[in-house]
GUKOLZA-956106 format. One record per residue (C-alpha): z, x, y; residue in three letters. Coordinates in nm, 4 decimals. Example, Ala and Ser with C-alpha at 12.3 -4.5 7.8 and 13.67 -1.06 7.14 Angstrom:
! GUKOLZA-956106
<site><Z>0.7800</Z><X>1.2300</X><Y>-0.4500</Y><code>ALA</code></site>
<site><Z>0.7140</Z><X>1.3670</X><Y>-0.1060</Y><code>SER</code></site>
! end
This chain:
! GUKOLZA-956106
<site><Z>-2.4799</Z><X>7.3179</X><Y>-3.4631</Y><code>UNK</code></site>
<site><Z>-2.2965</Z><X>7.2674</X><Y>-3.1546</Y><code>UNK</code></site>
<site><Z>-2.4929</Z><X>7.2928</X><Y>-2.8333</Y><code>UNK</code></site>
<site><Z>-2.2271</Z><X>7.5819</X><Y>-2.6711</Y><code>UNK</code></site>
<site><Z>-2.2930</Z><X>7.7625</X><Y>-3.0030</Y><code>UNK</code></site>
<site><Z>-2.6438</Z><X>7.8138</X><Y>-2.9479</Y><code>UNK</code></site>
<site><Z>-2.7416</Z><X>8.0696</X><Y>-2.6434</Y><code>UNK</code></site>
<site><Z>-3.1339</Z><X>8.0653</X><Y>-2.5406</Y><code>UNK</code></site>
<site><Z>-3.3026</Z><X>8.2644</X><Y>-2.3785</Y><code>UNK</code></site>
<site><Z>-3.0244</Z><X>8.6403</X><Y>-2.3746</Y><code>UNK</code></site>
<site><Z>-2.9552</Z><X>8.9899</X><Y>-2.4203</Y><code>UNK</code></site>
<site><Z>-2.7624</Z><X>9.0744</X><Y>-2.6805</Y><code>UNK</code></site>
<site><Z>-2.5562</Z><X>9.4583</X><Y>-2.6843</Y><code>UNK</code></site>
<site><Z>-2.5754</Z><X>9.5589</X><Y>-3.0374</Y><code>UNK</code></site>
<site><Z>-2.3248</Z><X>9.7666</X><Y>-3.0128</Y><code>UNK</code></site>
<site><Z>-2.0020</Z><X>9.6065</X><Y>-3.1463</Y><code>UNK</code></site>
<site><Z>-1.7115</Z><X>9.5624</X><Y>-2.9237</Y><code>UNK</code></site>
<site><Z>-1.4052</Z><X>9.6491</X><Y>-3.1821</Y><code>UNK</code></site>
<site><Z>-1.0683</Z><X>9.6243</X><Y>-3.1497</Y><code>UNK</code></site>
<site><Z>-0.7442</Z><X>9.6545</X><Y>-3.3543</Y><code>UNK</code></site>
<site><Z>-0.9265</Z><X>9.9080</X><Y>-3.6328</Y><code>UNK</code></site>
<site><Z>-1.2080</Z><X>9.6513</X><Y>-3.7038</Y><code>UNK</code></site>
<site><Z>-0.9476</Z><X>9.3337</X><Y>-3.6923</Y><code>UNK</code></site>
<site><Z>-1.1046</Z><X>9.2208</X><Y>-3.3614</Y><code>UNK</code></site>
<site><Z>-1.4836</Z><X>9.2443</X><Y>-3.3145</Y><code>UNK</code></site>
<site><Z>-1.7250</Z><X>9.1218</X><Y>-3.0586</Y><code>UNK</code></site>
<site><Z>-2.0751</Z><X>9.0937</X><Y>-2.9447</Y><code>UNK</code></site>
<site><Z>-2.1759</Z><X>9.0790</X><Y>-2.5822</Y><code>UNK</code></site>
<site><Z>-2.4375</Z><X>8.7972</X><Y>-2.4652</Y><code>UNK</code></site>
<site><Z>-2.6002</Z><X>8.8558</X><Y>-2.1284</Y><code>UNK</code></site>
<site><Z>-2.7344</Z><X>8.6166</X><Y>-1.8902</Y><code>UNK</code></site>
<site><Z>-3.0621</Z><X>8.5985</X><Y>-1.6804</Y><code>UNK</code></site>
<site><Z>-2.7828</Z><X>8.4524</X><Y>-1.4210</Y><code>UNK</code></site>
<site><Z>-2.5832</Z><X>8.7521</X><Y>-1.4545</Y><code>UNK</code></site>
<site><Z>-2.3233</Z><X>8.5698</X><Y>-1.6747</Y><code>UNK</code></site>
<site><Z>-2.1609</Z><X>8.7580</X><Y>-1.9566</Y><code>UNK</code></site>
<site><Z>-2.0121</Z><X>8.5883</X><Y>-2.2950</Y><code>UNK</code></site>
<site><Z>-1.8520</Z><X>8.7173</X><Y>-2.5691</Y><code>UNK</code></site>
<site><Z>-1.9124</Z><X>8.5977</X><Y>-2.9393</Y><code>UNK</code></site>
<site><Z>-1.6801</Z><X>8.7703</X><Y>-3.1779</Y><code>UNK</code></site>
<site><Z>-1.4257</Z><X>8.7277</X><Y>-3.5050</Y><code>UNK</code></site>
<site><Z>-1.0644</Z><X>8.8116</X><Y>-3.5445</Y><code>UNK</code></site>
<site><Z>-0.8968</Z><X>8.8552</X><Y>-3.8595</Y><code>UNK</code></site>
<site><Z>-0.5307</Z><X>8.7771</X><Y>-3.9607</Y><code>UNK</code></site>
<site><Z>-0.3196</Z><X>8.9275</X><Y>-3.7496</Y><code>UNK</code></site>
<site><Z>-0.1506</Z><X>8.9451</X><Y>-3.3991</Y><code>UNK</code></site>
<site><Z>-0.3116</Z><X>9.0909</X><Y>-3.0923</Y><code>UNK</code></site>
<site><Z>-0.2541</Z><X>9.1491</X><Y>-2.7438</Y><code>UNK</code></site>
<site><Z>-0.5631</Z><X>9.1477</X><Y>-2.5153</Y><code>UNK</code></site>
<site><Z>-0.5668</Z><X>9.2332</X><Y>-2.0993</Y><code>UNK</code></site>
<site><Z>-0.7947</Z><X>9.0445</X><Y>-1.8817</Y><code>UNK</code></site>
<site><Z>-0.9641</Z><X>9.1723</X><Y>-1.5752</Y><code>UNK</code></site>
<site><Z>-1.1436</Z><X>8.8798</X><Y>-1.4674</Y><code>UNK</code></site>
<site><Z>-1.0676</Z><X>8.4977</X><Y>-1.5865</Y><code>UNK</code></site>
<site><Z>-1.1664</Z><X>8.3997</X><Y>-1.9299</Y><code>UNK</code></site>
<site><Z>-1.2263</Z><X>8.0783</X><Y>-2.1134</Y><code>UNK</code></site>
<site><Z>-1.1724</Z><X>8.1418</X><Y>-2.5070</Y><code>UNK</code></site>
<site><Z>-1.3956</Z><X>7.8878</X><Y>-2.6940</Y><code>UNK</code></site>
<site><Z>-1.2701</Z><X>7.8683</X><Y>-3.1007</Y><code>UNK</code></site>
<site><Z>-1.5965</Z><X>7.7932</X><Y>-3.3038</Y><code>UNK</code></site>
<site><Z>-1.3960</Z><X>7.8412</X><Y>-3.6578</Y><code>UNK</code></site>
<site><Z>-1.0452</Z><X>7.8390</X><Y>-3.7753</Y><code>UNK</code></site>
<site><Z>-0.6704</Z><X>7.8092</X><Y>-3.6282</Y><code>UNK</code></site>
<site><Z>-0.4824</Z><X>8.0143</X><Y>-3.3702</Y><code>UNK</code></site>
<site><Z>-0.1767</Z><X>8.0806</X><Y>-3.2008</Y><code>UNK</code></site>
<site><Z>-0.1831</Z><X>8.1906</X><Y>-2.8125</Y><code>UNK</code></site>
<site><Z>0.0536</Z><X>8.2673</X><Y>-2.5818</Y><code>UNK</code></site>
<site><Z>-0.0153</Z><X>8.3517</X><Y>-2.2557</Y><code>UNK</code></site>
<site><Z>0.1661</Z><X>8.5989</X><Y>-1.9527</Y><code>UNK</code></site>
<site><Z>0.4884</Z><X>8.4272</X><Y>-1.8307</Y><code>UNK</code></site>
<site><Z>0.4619</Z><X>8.1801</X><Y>-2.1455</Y><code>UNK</code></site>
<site><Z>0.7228</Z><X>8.1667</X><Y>-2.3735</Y><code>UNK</code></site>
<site><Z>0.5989</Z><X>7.8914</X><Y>-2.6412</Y><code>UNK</code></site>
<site><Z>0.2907</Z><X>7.9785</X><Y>-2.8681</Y><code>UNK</code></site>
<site><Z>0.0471</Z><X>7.6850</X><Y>-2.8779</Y><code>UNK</code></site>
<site><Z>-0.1960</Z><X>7.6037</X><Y>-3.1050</Y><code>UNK</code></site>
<site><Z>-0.5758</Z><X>7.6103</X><Y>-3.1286</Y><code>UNK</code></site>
<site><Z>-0.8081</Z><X>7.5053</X><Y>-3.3294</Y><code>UNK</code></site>
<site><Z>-1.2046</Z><X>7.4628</X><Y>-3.3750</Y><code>UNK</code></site>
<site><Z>-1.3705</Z><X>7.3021</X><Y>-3.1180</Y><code>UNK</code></site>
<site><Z>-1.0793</Z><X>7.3818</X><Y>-2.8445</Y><code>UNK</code></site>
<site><Z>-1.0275</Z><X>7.6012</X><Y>-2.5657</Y><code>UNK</code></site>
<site><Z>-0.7809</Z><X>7.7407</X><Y>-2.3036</Y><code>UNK</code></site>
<site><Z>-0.8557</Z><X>7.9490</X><Y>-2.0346</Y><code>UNK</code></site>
<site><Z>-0.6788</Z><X>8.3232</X><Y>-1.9793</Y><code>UNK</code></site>
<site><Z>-0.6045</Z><X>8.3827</X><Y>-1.5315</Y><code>UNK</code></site>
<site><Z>-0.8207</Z><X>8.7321</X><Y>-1.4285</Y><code>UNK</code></site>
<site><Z>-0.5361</Z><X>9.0771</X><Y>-1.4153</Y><code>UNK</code></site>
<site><Z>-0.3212</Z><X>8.8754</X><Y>-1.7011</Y><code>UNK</code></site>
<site><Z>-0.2824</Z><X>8.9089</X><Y>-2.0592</Y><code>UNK</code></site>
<site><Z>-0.2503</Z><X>8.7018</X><Y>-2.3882</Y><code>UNK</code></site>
<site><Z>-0.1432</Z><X>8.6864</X><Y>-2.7374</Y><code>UNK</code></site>
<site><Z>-0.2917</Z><X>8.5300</X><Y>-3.0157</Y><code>UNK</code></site>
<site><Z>-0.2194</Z><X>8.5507</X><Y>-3.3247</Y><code>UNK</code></site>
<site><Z>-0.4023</Z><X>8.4499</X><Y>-3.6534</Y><code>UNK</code></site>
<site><Z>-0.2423</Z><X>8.3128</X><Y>-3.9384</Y><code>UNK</code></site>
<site><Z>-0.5024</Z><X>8.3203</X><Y>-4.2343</Y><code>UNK</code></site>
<site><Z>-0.9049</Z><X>8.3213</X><Y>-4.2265</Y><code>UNK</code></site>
<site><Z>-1.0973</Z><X>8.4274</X><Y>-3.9621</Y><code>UNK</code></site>
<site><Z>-1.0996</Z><X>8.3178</X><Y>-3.6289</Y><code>UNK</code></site>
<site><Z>-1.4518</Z><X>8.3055</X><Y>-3.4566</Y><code>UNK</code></site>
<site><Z>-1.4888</Z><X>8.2407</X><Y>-3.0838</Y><code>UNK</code></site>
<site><Z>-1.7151</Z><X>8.2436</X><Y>-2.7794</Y><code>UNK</code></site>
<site><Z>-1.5146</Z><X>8.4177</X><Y>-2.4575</Y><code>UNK</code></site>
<site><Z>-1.6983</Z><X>8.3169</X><Y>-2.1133</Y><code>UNK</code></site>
<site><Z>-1.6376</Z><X>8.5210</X><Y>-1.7894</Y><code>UNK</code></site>
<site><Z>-1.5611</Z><X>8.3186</X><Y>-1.4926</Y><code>UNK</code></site>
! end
C-alpha cells in the first residue's frame, strides 16, 4: 500500500459526498491540523466540478481525462499521478471505462 493511501490518526464524515446521481462519490478525511482530504470513486462518465479553494487530485486506480479552466487539450492521468485544480476555477474529467479512485487534498 502506498504511504499517501494510508491516513493515521482522522475523522472520517460518514456521510457520502455524491455527485452526478451516484457517478461521483466521496468521503471526507479530517485532520488534527485542520486539513481536509477527500477519498472518493468516479464512474464512467464526464463531469464538471467547481473549486473554491486549490485542490491537488491524487489518482489511486484507473485512467482519466482532465481538462482544466482556460485549457483547451484534455490530458491524461493515470494511477499514481496528480495535477493540481487553482481555488474559484473549475475542471473536467472525464472517465473512459472502470472506476476512477482518488484522494483530493485542500491547499
Amino acid at each position: 500500500m502506498n504511504a499517501s493511501e494510508l491516513f493515521d490518526d482522522v475523522s472520517v464524515i460518514c456521510k457520502a459526498n455524491v455527485f452526478s446521481n451516484g457517478k461521483v462519490v466521496s468521503h471526507t478525511v479530517l485532520f488534527k491540523d485542520g486539513k481536509k482530504k477527500t477519498v472518493g470513486l468516479i464512474f464512467p462518465g464526464s463531469f464538471k466540478f467547481d473549486t473554491d479553494a486549490p485542490e491537488k487530485m491524487e489518482i489511486t486506480v484507473g485512467n482519466c481525462r482532465i481538462r482544466q479552466a482556460g485549457e483547451g487539450q484534455w490530458k491524461t492521468y493515470q494511477a499514481g499521478t496528480f495535477f493540481m485544480v487553482p481555488g474559484k476555477s473549475f475542471f473536467e474529467i472525464s472517465v473512459d471505462d472502470g472506476i476512477l479512485e482518488y484522494i483530493c487534498s485542500f491547499e
